[in-house]
Structures are given as structure tokens and as C-alpha cells.
C-alpha positions in Angstrom: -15.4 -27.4 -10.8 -19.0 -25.9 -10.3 -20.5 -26.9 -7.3 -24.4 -27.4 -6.7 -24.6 -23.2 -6.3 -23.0 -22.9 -9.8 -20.6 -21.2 -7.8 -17.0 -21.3 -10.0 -14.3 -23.5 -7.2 -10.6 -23.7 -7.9 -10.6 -26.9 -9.8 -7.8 -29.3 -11.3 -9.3 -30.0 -14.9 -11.8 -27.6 -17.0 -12.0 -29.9 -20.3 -14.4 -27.5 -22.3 -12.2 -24.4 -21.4 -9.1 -26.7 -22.1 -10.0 -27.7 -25.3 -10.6 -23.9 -26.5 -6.7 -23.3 -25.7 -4.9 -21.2 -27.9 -1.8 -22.8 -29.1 1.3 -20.4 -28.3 4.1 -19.0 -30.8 6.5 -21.7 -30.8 9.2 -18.9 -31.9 8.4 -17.3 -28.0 10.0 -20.5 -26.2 13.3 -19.2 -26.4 14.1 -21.1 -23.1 14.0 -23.6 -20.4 12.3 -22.6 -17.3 14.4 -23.5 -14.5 13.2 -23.7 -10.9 15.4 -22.1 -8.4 13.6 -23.7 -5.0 16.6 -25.5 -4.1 19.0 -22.3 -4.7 16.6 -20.6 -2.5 16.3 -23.3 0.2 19.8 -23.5 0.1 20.8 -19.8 0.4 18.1 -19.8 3.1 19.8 -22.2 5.1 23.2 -20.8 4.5 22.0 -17.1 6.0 20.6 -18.5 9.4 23.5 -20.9 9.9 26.1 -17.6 8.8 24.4 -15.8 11.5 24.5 -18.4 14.0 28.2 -18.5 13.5 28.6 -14.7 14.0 26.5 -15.0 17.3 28.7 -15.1 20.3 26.6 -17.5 22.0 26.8 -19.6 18.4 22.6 -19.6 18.1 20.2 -18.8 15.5 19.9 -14.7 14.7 17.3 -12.5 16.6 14.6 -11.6 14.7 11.3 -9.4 14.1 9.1 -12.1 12.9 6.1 -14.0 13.9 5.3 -17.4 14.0 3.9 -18.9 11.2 2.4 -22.1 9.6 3.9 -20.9 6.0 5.6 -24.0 4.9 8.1 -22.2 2.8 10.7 -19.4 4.5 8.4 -17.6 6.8 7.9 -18.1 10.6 10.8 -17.6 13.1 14.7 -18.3 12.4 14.2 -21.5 14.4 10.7 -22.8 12.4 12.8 -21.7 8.8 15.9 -23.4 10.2 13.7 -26.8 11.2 11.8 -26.6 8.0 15.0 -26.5 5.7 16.7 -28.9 8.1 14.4 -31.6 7.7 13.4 -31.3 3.9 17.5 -30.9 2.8 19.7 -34.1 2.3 21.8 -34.6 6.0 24.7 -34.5 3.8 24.0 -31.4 1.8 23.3 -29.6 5.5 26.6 -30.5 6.7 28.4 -29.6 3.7 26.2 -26.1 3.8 26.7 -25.6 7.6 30.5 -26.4 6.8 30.4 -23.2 4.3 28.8 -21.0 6.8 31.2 -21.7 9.6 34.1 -20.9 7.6 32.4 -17.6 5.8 31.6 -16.3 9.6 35.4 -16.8 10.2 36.7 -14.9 7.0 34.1 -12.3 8.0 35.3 -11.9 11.6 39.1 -11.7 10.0 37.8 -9.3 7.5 36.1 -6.7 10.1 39.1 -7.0 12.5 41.6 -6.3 9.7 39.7 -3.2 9.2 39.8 -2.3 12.8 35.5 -2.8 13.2 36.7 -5.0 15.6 38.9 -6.1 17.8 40.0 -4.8 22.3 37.6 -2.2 21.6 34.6 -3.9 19.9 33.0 -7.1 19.7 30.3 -8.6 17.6 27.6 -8.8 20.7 24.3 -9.6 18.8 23.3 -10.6 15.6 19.7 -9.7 13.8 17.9 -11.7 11.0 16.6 -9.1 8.8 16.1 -10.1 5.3 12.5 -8.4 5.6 13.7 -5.1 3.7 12.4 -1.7 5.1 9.7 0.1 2.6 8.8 4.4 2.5 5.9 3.7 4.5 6.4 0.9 6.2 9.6 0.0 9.2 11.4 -3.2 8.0 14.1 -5.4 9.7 16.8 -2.4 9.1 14.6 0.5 11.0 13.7 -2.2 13.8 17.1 -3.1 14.3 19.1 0.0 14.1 16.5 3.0 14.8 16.8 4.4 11.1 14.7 3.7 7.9 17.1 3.1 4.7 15.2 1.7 2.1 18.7 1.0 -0.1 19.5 -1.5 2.8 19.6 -5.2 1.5 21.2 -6.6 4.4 20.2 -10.0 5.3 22.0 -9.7 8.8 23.1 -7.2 10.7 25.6 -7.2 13.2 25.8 -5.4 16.5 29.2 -4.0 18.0 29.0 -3.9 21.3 32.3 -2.3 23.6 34.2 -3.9 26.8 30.8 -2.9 28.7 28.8 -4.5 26.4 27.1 -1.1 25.0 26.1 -0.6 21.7 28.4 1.1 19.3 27.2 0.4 16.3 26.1 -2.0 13.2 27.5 -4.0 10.3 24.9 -5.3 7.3 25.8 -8.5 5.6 24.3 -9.4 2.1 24.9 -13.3 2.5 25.6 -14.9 -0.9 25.6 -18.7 -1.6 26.6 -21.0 -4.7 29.4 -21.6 -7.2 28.3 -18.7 -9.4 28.3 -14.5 -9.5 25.9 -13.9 -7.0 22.6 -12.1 -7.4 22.6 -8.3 -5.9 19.3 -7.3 -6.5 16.0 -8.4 -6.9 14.0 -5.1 -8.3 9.8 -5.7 -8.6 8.3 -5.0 -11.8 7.9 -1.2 -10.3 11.3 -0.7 -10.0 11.9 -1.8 -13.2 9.6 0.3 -14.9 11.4 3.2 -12.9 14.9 2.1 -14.2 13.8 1.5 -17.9 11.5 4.8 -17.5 8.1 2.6 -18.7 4.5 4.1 -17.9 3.6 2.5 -14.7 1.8 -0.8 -14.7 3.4 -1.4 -18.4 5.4 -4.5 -17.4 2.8 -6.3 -15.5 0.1 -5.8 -18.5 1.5 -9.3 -20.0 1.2 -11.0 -17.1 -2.2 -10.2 -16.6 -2.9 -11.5 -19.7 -1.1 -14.4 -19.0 -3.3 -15.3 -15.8 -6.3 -14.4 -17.9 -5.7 -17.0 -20.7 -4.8 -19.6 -17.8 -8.5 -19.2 -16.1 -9.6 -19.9 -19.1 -7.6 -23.3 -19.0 -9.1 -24.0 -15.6 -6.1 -23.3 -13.5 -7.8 -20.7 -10.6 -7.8 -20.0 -7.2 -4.8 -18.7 -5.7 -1.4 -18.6 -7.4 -0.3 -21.1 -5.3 -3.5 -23.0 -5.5 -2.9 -22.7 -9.5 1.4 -23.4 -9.0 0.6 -26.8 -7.4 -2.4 -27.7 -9.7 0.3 -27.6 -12.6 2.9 -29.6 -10.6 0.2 -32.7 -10.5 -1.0 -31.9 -13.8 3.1 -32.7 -14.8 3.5 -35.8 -12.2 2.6 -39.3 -13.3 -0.6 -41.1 -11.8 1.4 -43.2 -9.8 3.2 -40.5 -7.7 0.2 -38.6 -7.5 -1.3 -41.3 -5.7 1.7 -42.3 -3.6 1.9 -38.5 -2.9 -2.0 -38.0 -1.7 -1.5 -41.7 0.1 1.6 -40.3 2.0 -0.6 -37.4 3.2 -3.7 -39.3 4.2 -0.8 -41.4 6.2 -0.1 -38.1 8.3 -3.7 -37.0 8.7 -4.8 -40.2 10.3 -1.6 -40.1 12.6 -3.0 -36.9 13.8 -1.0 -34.7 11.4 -2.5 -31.1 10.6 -1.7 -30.3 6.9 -1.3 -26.6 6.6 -0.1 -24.2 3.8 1.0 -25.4 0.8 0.7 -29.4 1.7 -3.0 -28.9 2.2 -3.6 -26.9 -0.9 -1.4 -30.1 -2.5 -3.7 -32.8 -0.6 -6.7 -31.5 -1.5 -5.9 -30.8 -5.4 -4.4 -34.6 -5.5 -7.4 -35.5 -4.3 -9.8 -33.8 -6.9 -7.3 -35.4 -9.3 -7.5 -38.4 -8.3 -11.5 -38.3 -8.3 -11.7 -37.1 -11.9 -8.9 -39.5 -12.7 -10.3 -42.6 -11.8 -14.3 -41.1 -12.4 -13.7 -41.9 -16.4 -13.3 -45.1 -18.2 -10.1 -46.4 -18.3 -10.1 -46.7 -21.8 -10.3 -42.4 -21.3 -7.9 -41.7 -18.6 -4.7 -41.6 -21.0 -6.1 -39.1 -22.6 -7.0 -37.1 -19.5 -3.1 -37.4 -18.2 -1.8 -36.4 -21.6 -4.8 -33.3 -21.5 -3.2 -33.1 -18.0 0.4 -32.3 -19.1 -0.3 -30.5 -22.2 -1.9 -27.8 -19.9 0.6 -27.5 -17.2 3.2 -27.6 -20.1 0.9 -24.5 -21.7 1.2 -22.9 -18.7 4.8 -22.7 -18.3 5.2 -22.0 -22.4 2.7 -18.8 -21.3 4.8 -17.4 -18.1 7.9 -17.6 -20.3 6.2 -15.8 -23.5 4.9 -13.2 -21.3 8.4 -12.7 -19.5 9.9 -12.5 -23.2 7.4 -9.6 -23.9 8.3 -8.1 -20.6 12.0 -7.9 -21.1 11.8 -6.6 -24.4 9.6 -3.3 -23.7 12.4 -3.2 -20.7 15.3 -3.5 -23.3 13.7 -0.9 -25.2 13.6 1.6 -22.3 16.9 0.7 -21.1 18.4 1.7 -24.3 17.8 5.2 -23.9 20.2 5.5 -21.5 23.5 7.0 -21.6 26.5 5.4 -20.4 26.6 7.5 -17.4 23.0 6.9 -16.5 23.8 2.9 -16.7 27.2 3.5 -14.7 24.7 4.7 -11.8 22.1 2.1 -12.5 25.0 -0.7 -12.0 26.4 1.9 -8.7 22.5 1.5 -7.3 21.8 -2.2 -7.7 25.1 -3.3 -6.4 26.5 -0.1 -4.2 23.8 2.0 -3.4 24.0 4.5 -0.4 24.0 3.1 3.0 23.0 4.1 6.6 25.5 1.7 7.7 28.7 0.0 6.4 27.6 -3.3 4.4 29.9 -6.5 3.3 28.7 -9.3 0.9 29.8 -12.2 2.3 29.8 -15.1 -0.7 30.5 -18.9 0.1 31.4 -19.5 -3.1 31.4 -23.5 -3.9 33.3 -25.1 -5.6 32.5 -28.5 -7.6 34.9 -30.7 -4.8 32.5 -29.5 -2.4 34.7 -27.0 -1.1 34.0 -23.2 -0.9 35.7 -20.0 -1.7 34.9 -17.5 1.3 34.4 -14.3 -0.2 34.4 -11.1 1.1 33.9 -7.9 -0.3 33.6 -3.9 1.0 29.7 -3.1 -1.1 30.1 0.3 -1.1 32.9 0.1 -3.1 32.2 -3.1 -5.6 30.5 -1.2 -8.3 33.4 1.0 -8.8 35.9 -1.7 -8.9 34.0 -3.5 -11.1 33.4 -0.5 -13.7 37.3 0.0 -13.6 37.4 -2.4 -15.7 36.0 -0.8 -18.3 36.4 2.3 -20.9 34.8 5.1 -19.9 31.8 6.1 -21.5 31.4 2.4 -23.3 28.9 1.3 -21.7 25.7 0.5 -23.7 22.8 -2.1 -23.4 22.7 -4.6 -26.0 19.2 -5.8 -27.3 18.6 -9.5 -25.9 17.0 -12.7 -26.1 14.6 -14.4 -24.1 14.1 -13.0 -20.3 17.5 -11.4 -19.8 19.1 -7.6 -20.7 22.5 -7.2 -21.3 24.6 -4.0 -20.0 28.0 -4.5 -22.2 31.3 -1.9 -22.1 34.6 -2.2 -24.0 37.3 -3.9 -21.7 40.1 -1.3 -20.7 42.6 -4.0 -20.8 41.2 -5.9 -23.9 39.4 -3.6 -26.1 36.9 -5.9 -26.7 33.4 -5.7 -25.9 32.5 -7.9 -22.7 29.0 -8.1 -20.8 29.3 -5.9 -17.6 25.8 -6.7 -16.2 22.8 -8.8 -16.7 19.3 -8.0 -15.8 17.0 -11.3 -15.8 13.0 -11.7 -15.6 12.2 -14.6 -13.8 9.5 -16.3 -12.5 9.0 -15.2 -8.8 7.9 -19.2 -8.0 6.2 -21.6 -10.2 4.0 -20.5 -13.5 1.3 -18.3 -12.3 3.4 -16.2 -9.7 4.0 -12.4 -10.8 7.6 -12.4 -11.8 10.6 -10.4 -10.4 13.9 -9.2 -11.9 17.5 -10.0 -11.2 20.6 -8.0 -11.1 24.3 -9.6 -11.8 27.8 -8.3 -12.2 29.4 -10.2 -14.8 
């Protein structure tokens, strides 16, 4: 909307812009978006409540954070652990706290069957430090242990203390939840272009061009400012208004919205005034307008991932089998400062899980056993995902050996990320 300045304000609804929308190659929609918020909430959940088991006083991890207002999974292990707490089913945090508790067991059986612990050594502390460190810039790892290592992915990190309680040394934990192969790496769109050897800035061009086109729908302000406007522009009238109603409830009860519930008051609100602001004869049209943008939206991320992945495919190509032996060694075992275990509650669909744990430094290399040597080769994909396949040694059949994906980092107008599975 334009306000009296003619100065251009995030707005819900820019009809004239709208109306000039491009319609998108229906041949680009090769799939579904999927929303992985709950995965994330629930892995979230799963890592502080894994290290709260490992604690020897049984409470949440120490950390290096500061408090914060974030909504979503920033702020202190205690303000992450509330949040999640209170937004997931009771049931579903039982069942999830369950999980953890029996993972922290199979990992303390794990490190004392290898002799980490045991008379001599205890687990005496316990760090949250899914904050990664960076060349310039001292994450979780450096703050925790004394030394940079920007291949560290722990998401907990363990100190050994001895009899006397002094420090001998630390154990990362890469904490893995859900009933399939987990994720082991999340590489940015720079790291990407580095592993497909891409000109810098190459796979973020169709993005850009994506969040171009969607200005020109009207969706601006900040992605998550432009996330949330397509979430109402997809929700029927009546939950928007039961929605904005439930936060004018909180606000008079002397509630502070902050974060992303404010950005989602106010835009239900603007909604809601442009909404009811036309005859009623013309707001069915202005819902279906509504949906057809936010469904344009999501139709553009993916068609702009598709274009992503394939200049990707075509650089991982080039590759010889060696080079994507040590491409599958770095995402999944890369060199360490310090020993590392992924420890995966892997559920099961009784509600049970699977604890399992696994040695990183060594999981590449027992997962490329399986395989001829020299077979493997990428196969040109579909859609957002990359396919590393080899001949089976056992078989001698071609079988996928990894998968890189290009996903949405969160919502439709976020930059996206890649993904890394064994397979």
C-alpha cells in the first residue's frame, strides 16, 4: 500500500501489479512443496532434551547465546525449550522426550564401550552449540573447546571431565531425529557453487529473479514479512479472522506481540481492511486473487530451485568418481578437531525409536564399501534434487549412493539451502 508520502509500505494485496502476473511454465512444477517446520521443531526439541539427558545434573545444555524475542529457535536453551514446549502436542513431547532419554543412554553405552568413558572419565558438562564456527568469525565449537574447526557440525558437545573433575577433553554429537536417513549437511548456495565448481553468485541469480517477479505481485518487505503475507493470502476469511481475533484477545490482556506474530497481526489486519473495504458482491474474487498469488508464489520458488539444481547437475557432472567419493567423505566425514558421533532416534511408525549410533569419521567409508570402485557417477535429475549413483559391489546393479536436494530455506521468498543424504 502507498501511504499519504507515496512512500511504497509492505502491503497484503497490489491488484494492478497482480493482475500483470506472468503465468509460470506449468512443465517447471515438477513437485509439491513440502514444509519441513514441524521436522525442524521436532528435531529442535529432540537436541535440547538429548543434551539434557547427557547433563549429569539432567538440565538443559550450556550455551553461548543471548536472549531473544525470535519466536522461532533463537534465544537461550531454556526460551527454545519453552517455545517448542508449549506450541507441540503434550503427547508428541512425551513421546519425543521418551526418544531422547533412551538415545543419551545408547550414547553413554556407546562412549564407555570405547573406553571415552568410564573410572577414568565422566561426561561433566554438556554445551549447546548448533551455532557452527565460520573463517572469520568464533562459533559454538571455538567457544567451547578453544579451537576454530569450521568442518565441525556438532550440535552438542560433551565435556570429559576426570575423578577431580578437570577437563580432559570433548565429544561432538550431530543429533538426528525422524524415521528416515537423516540429513548431514546443509551446504549454502556458496558452497554449492564451490562443490559443483559454478562462477560465484550463479545459483542465487534465479532467486533473485524470483523475488523480483514477486515485488511486482505486491508481496514486499521482509522475507518474513512476504512468507506470512502468502500464508493469509492461502487461509480462508474465516480463520483469518479467528486468527487476528485471537491476537487482539492477547494484546488487550496485556500480551506484547513480537517477531513473527506481530508481523502476522498486523498483515491480518491490512487483510481484513481491504477484505471487508469492497462490496461483497467483490470480495470472492479478492480471496480467489488472494490464493492465486500466494499459489504463484510457491509455483515461482520451486521453478527457480528447478533452475538452480540443474546448472548444479551440470557442474557436478564433471566430476570424477574420485572427486565425488571425497565430496560424499566431506559432507558426511569431514576432518575433525575432535572425535564426533551422530546420534539418530530413529522412529519407528509404533511410536517407538531405533537409537542409533554411529563413529562420523568413519561413516563415509563404510558407506562407499558398498560400492565398485570407480562407479560412482551423478545422474542428471528432476525437480530440486541431484543424484550421486554407483554400481552395488554385492548386486551389480546401479543404486543411488547420495542425494543432494534444494530446498526452500522456510516459506516462498526465503533464499534456499541444500541438503546432503546417504542413501
Amino acid at each position: 500500500m502507498l501511504n499519504g508520502s507515496n512512500e511504497r509500505q509492505p502491503t497484503m494485496l497490489n491488484f494492478k501489479s497482480f493482475l500483470k502476473e506472468e503465468k509460470l511454465n506449468e512443465d517447471l512444477l515438477l513437485e509439491a512443496e513440502s514444509s519441513s517446520v514441524e521436522s525442524d521443531d521436532k528435531g529442535k526439541l529432540h537436541e535440547l532434551l538429548l543434551a539434557k539427558y547427557l547433563h549429569p545434573q539432567t538440565k538443559l545444555p550450556e550455551h553461548h547465546r543471548s536472549f531473544s524475542d525470535n519466536p522461532d529457535h533463537a534465544g537461550t536453551p531454556e526460551q527454545v525449550h519453552d517455545k517448542l514446549k508449549e506450541k507441540i502436542p503434550p503427547a508428541a513431547y512425551t513421546e519425543i522426550d521418551r526418544h531422547a532419554k533412551q538415545s543419551a543412554e545408547a550414547f553413554k553405552k556407546s562412549m564407555t564401550d570405547q573406553g571415552h568413558i568410564g573410572d577414568h572419565a565422566h561426561i561433566g558438562n554438556v554445551h549447546w552449540t548448533s551455532n557452527a564456527d565460520k573463517p572469520n568469525v568464533a562459533g559454538d565449537h571455538e567457544k567451547t573447546t578453544g579451537v576454530k574447526d569450521v568442518n565441525s557440525n556438532a550440535d552438542l558437545i560433551v565435556t570429559l571431565h576426570d575423578k577431580e573433575g578437570k577437563p580432559v577433553g570433548h565429544h561432538g554429537i550431530s543429533a538426528k531425529y525422524g524415521s528416515q536417513e537423516p540429513n548431514y549437511r546443509n551446504p549454502g548456495l556458496d558452497a554449492l557453487e564451490k562443490t559443483s565448481k559454478l562462477p560465484s553468485g550463479s545459483l542465487a541469480a534465479p532467486m533473485q529473479h524470483h523475488t523480483d517477479a514477486m515485488e511486482k505481485l505486491g508481496y514486499n518487505g521482509s522475507a518474513d514479512q512476504r512468507n506470512i503475507q502468502t500464508k493469509i493470502d492461502e487461509m480462508p476469511i474465516n480463520d483469518i479472522r479467528q486468527k487476528h481475533a485471537e491476537g487482539l484477545a492477547a494484546i488487550q490482556a496485556g500480551k506484547k506481540l513480537s517477531g513473527k506474530k506481530k508481523i502476522m497481526h498486523e498483515h491480518l489486519e491490512k487483510y481484513i481492511q481491504a477484505h471487508d473495504a469492497l462490496p461483497e458482491k467483490k470480495q470472492e474474487a479478492f480471496r480467489q486473487q488472494a490464493a492465486q498469488r500466494a499459489e504463484t508464489a510457491r509455483a515461482s520458488n520451486l521453478a527457480a530451485r528447478t533452475q538452480m539444481t540443474q546448472s548444479f547437475a551440470t557442474g557436478m557432472a564433471q566430476h570424477k568418481p574420485e572427486d565425488l567419493a571425497n565430496i560424499i567423505r566431506q559432507n558426511v566425514s569431514p576432518n575433525t578437531h575432535i572425535p564426533h558421533t551422530v546420534v539418530h532416534s530413529k522412529v519407528k511408525e509404533s511410536g517407538e525409536a531405533e537409537s542409533v549410533i554411529k563413529p562420523m569419521h568413519s561413516l563415509a567409508d563404510e558407506h562407499l564399501a558398498q560400492f565398485k570402485p570407480d562407479s560412482l557417477h551423478v545422474v542428471p535429475g528432476k525437480g530440486t534434487s541431484v543424484t550421486i549413483k554407483g554400481i552395488h559391489a554385492k548386486t551389480n546393479k546401479p543404486v543411488v549412493a547420495a542425494r543432494y536436494t534444494i530446498k526452500s530455506s522456510s516459506g516462498a521468498h526465503k533464499s534456499a539451502v541444500g541438503t546432503f543424504k546417504l542413501q
